[in-house]
C-alpha positions in Angstrom: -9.9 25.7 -23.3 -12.3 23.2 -21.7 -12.7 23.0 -18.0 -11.9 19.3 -16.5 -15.2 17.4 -15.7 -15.6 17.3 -12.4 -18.3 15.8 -10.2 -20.4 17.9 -8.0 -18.5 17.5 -4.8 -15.4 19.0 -6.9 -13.2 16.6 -7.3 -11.7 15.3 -10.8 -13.2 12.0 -11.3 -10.6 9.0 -11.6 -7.3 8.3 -9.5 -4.3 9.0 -10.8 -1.7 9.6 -7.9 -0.8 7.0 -5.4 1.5 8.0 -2.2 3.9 4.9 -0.8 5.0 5.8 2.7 8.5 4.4 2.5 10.6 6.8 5.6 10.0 4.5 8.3 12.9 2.5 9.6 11.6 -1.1 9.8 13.2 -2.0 13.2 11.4 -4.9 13.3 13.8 -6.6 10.8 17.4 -5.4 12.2 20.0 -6.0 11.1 18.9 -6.5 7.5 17.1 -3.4 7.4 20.4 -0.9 8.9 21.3 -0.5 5.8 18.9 -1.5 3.2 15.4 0.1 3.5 12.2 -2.7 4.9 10.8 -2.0 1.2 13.6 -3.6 -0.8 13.8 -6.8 1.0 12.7 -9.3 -1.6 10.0 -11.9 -2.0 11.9 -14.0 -4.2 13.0 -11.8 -6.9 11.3 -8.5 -6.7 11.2 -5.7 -3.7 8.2 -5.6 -1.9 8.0 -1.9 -3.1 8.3 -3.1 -6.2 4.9 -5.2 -6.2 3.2 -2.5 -4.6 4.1 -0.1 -7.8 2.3 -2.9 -9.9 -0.8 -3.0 -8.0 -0.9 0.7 -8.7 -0.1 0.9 -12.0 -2.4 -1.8 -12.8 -5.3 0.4 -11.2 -4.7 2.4 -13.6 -2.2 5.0 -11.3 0.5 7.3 -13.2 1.7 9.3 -10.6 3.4 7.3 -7.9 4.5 9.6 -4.7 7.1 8.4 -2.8 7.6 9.6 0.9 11.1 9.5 1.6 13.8 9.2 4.4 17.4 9.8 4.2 17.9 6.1 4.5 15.8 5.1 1.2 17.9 6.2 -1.5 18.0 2.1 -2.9 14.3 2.6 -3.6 14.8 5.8 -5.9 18.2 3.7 -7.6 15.3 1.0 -8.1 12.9 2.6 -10.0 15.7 4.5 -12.1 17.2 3.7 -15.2 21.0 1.7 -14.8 22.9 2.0 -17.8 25.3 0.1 -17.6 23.5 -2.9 -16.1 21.4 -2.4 -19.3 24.6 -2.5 -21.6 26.0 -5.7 -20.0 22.6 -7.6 -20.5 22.2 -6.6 -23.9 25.9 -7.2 -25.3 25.7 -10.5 -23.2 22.1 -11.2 -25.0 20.2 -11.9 -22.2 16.9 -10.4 -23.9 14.6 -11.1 -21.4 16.4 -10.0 -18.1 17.4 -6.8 -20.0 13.3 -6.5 -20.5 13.0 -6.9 -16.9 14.9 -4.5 -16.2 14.1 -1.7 -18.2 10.4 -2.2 -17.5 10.6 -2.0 -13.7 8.8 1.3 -14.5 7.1 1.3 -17.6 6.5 4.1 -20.0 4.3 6.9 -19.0 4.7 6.4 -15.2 6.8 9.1 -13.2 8.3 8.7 -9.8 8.3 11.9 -7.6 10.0 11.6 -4.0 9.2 14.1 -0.6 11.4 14.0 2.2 9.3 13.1 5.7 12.1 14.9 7.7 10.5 13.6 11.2 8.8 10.0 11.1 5.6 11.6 13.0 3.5 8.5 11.7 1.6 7.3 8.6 -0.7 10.3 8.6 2.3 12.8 8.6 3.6 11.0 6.2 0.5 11.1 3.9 0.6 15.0 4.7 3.6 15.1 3.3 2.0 14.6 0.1 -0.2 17.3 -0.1 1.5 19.9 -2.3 2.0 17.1 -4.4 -1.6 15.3 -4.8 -3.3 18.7 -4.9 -6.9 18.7 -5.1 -7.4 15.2 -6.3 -8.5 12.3 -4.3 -5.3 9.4 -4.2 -4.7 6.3 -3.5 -2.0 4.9 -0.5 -0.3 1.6 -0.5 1.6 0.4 2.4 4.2 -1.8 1.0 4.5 -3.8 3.9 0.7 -5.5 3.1 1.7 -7.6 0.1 -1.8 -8.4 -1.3 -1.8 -11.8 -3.0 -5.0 -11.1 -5.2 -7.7 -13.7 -6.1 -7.4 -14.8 -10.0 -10.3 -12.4 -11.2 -10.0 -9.3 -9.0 -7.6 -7.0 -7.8 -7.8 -4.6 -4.5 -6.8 -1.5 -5.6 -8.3 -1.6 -8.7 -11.9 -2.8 -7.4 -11.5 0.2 -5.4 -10.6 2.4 -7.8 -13.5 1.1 -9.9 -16.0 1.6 -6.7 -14.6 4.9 -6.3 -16.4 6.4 -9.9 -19.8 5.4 -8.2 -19.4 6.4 -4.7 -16.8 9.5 -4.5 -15.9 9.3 -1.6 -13.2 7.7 0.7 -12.5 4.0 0.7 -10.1 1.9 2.9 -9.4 -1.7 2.3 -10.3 -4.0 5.3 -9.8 -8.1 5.7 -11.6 -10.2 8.6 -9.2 -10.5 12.0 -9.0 -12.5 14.6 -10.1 -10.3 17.8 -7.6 -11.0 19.8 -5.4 -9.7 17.3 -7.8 -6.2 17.5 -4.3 -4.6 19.0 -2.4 -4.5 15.5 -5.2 -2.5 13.5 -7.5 0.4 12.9 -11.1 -1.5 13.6 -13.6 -0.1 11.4 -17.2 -0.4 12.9 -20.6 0.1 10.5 -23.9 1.2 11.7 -25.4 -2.2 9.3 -24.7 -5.3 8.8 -21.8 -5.5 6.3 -21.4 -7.1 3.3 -18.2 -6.4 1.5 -18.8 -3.1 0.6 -20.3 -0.4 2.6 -19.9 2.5 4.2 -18.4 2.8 8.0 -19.6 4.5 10.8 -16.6 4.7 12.8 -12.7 4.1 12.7 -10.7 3.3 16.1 -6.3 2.9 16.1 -5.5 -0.3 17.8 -8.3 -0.9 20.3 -8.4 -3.9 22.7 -10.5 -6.5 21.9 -13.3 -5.1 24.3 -13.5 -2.1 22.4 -13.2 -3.8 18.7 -16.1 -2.3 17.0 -16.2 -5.3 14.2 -13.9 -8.3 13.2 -12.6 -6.2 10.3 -9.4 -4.3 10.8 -7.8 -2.0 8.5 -5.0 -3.1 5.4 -2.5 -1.0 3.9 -5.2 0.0 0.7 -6.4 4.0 1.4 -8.3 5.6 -1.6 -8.8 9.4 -0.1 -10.3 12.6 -1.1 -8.2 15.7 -0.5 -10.0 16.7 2.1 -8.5 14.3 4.6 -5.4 17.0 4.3 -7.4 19.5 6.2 -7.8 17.2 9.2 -4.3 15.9 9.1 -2.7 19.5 9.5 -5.3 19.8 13.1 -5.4 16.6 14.2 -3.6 16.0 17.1 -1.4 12.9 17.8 -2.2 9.6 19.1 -1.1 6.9 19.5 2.7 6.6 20.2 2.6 10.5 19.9 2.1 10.3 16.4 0.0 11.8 14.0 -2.2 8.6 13.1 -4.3 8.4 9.6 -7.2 6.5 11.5 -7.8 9.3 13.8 -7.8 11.7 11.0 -10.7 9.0 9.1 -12.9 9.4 12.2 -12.8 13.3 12.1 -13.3 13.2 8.2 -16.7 10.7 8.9 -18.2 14.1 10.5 -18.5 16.0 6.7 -18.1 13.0 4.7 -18.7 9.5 4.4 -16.2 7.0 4.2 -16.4 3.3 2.7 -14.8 0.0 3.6 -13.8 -2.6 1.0 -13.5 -6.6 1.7 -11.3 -7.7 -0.7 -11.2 -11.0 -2.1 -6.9 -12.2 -2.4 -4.7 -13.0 0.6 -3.1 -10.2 2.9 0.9 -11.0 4.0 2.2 -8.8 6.6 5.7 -8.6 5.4 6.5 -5.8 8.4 6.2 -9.3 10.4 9.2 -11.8 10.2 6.0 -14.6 10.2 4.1 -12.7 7.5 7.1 -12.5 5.5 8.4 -16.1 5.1 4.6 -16.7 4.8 4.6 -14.7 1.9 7.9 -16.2 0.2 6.5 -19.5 0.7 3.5 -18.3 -1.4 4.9 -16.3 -4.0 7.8 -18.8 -4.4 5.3 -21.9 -5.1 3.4 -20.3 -7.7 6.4 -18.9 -9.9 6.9 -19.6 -12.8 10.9 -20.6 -12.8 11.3 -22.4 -9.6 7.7 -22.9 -8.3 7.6 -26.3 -9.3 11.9 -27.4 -7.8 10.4 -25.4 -4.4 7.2 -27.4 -3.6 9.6 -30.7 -4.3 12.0 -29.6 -1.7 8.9 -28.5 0.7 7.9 -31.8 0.1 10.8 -33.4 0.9 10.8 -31.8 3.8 7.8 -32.4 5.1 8.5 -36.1 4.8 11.9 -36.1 6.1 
C-alpha cells in the first residue's frame, strides 16, 4: 500500500474536515433561542447552520464536525433524513421541495457530533474536536458570521485554495471600525498588509488603544493540528474561558500564521442588528420573493 503524500511539515495536504461550534446558548436572542438552538433561526428559508455547511462543502469539505450541547438536538434532526416528510412531498408531487429536502446534505458528506459538556469557550470547543480531526489541518466556521460572498470568490474556499501554497494556519479577517476593537480578536502584521499575509500577532478583544490593526478576526479558522497542543496548556482568558485567539498567539512562536481579507459581506447574526441586516440582504436577492420584498421596502420607505 502507498503512503499518503504528505508535505514536509507532515501534514496531509488538502482540507477535508470542518468543526462548527454549535454548544453555546445564544442568550443574546432569548426567548427565541430557550428552546430552539441560535443556529437554526432562519434567514428566510434556511438555518444559519445550514449556509454555513454550504460554504464548507463548497470548499470542497466532507467531513463536517459538529460540537454539540444537550440543547442542539434540532441541528442533528436537520441534517438527517425525514421520511415521512419525504413521503408526503413526493405522493403530494411537489418535486422540487422534495429535492430540497433530501439534498440538505448531499451525497458523500457525513455528519459526526461531540458533546462540549462545559461551554469553556470557542477554543474548548475546537478541542473538543481533536480525536476527531486527527492529524490533519481543518477548517472552523462560526455560524453566527453569515458571509454574503462577492459573485466570483468565496471565503473559505480562497482559503482553502491559499492553504496548498502556504501550509500553514489562516484566519479570515474583514476591516472594523476601532471603536468597535472590543468585539474581536485584532490581528496585527509586522508589514504593511495587503489582503493576504502573514500576522505577527493576535490579541482577544483589546480596547481601541491597544488595537494592533483595523482588522479584526471573522468566524473563518483554517488550522493545522498543532494548535491542539496549545489548546490543552493554554490557560483561560477572557471571561475565564479557554479563548482560540490566545491559543493563535502561542502557536505564532513555532509557526506562522496568515490572515485573509476576504472580498463578500460579513453579517453578525449573533447580533439582533446583524441579523435583520442579513434578512434584508438575503431576502432581496432571492429568487421567489426578492423582487415582492424590495416593493414593500419601497413602499415603505415612501410611506
Amino acid at each position: 500500500m502507498k503512503n499518503k503524500k504528505t508535505t514536509t511539515s507532515g501534514i496531509a495536504p488538502g482540507i477535508r474536515k470542518a468543526v462548527f461550534p454549535v454548544a453555546g446558548l445564544g442568550t443574546r436572542f432569548l426567548p427565541a433561542t430557550k428552546a430552539n438552538p441560535k443556529e437554526m433561526m432562519p434567514v428566510v428559508d434556511k438555518p444559519l447552520i445550514q449556509y454555513a455547511v454550504e460554504e464548507a462543502l463548497r470548499a470542497g469539505i466532507t467531513d463536517l464536525i459538529f460540537i454539540t450541547s444537550s440543547s442542539k438536538r434540532a441541528i442533528e434532526d436537520h441534517f438527517d433524513s425525514h421520511f415521512e416528510l419525504e413521503v408526503k412531498l413526493e405522493t403530494a408531487k411537489k418535486k422540487e421541495l422534495l429535492r430540497i429536502v433530501k439534498n440538505i446534505l448531499p451525497k458523500g458528506a457525513s455528519c459526526i457530533y461531540v458533546r462540549q459538556t462545559e461551554t469553556l469557550g470557542l477554543g474548548h470547543a475546537i478541542l473538543c474536536a481533536k480525536n476527531v480531526v486527527g492529524n490533519e489541518p481543518f477548517a472552523v466556521l462560526l455560524a453566527d458570521d453569515l458571509i454574503d460572498n462577492h459573485e466570483e470568490t468565496h471565503c473559505l474556499s480562497d482559503m482553502v485554495q491559499r492553504f496548498k501554497t502556504v501550509k500553514s494556519s489562516i484566519i479570515g479577517v474583514e476591516k472594523i471600525n476601532i471603536a468597535d476593537s472590543e468585539k474581536y480578536g485584532v490581528v496585527g502584521f509586522k508589514d504593511k498588509f495587503l489582503t493576504f499575509g502573514p500576522i505577527e500577532n493576535i490579541i482577544e478583544k483589546p480596547k481601541p488603544k491597544a488595537a494592533l490593526s483595523p482588522f479584526g478576526v471573522v468566524g473563518r479558522y483554517i488550522l493545522t493540528p498543532a494548535i491542539f497542543n496549545i489548546l490543552e496548556i493554554v490557560k483561560p482568558g477572557k471571561n475565564q474561558e479557554i479563548q482560540l485567539t490566545d491559543a493563535i498567539s502561542k502557536l505564532l512562536k513555532s509557526e506562522p500564521v496568515y490572515a485573509y481579507e476576504f472580498l463578500g459581506t460579513r453579517y453578525d447574526c449573533g447580533d439582533k442588528l446583524g441579523y435583520l441586516k442579513a434578512i434584508i440582504a438575503y431576502g432581496l436577492k432571492h429568487p421567489e420573493v426578492g423582487t415582492a420584498f424590495r416593493k414593500h421596502l419601497k413602499n415603505l420607505r415612501d410611506l
